[in-house]
C-alpha positions in Angstrom: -79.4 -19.5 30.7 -79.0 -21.0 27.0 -82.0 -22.3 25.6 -82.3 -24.1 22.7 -86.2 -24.9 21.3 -87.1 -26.7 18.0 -90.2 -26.5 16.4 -91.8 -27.8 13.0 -91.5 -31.4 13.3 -94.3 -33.5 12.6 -95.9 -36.6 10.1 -95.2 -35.8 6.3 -95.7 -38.3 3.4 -92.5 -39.6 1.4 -91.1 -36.8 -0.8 -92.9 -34.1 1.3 -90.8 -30.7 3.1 -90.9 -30.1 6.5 -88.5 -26.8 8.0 -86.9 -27.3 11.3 -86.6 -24.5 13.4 -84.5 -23.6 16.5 -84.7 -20.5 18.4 -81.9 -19.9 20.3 -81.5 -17.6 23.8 -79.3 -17.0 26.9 -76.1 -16.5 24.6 -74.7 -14.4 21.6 -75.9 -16.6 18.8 -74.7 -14.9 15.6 -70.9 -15.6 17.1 -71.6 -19.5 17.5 -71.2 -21.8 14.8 -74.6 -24.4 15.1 -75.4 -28.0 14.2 -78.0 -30.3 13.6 -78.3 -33.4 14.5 -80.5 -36.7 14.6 -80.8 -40.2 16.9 -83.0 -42.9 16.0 -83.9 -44.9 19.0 -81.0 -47.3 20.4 -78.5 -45.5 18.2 -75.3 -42.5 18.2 -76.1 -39.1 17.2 -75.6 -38.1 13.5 -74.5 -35.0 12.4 -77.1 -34.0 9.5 -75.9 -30.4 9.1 -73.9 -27.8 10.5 -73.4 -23.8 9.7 -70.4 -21.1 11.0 -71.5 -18.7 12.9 -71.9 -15.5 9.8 -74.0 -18.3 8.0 -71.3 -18.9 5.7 -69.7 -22.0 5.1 -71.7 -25.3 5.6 -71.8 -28.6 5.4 -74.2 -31.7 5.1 -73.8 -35.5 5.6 -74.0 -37.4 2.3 -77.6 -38.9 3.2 -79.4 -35.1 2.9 -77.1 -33.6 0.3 -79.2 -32.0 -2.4 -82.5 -32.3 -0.2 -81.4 -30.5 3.0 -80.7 -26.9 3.6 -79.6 -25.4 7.0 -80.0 -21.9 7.7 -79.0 -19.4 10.3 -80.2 -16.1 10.8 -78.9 -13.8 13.1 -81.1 -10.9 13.4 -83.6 -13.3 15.1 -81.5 -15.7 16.6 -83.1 -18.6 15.0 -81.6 -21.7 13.2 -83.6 -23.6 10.1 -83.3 -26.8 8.5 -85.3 -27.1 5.6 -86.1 -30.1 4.8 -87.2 -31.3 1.2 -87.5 -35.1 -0.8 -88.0 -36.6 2.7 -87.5 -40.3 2.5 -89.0 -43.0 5.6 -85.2 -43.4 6.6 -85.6 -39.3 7.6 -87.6 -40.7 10.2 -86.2 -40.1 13.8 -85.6 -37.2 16.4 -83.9 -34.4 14.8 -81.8 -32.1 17.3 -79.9 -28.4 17.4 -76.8 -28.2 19.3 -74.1 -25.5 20.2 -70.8 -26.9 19.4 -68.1 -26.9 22.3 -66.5 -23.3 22.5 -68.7 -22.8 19.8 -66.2 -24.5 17.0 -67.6 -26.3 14.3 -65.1 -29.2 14.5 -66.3 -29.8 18.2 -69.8 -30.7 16.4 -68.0 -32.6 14.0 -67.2 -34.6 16.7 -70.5 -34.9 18.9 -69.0 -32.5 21.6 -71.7 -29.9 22.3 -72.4 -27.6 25.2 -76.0 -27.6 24.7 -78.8 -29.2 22.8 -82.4 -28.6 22.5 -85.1 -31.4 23.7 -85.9 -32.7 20.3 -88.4 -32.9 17.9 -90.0 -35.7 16.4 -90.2 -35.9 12.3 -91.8 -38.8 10.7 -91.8 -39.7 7.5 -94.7 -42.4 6.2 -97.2 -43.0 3.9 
């Protein structure tokens, strides 16, 4: 079955790094584009990043521009987010998702077949 498991969340002071990571299994990742996205509590999913599936073109919402980087490599079927400048509005549950039929304007759209359980980053002083 798919699987989808973050890992390096966790408390960083203002302007610190943090890198995501998703490993990814149950499916043929390097032919699925990948997103990532966050939800503070009581609100809508926001796309934060997304990535085709060579690793080639990708995008970024304006908020992380310049301090985010997404990542995918194949070979070990994992997906990144690095992280840098982190600001307190960073702060919230940051997610990796499959797009629907693995198309990257399905993410674009908060459509996704699967998503991982979360991880918490927080961002404070």
């Amino acid at each position: 079955q798919v699987q989808l498991v973050e890992s390096g969340g966790g408390l960083v002071q203002p302007r610190g790094s943090l890198r995501l990571s998703c490993s990814a299994s149950g499916f043929t990742f390097r032919s699925f584009a990948m997103t990532w996205v966050r939800q503070a509590p009581g609100k809508g999913l926001e796309g934060v990043s997304d990535i085709e599936s060579d690793g080639g073109t990708k995008s970024y919402t304006d908020s992380v521009k310049g301090r985010f980087t997404i990542s995918k490599d194949n070979a070990k079927d994992t997906l990144y987010l690095q992280s840098n400048s982190l600001k307190p509005e960073d702060t919230t549950m940051y997610y990796c998702a499959r797009p629907r039929y693995g198309n990257i304007g399905y993410g674009r759209m908060n459509q996704f077949d699967y998503r991982g359980q979360g991880i918490q980053v927080t961002v404070s002083s």
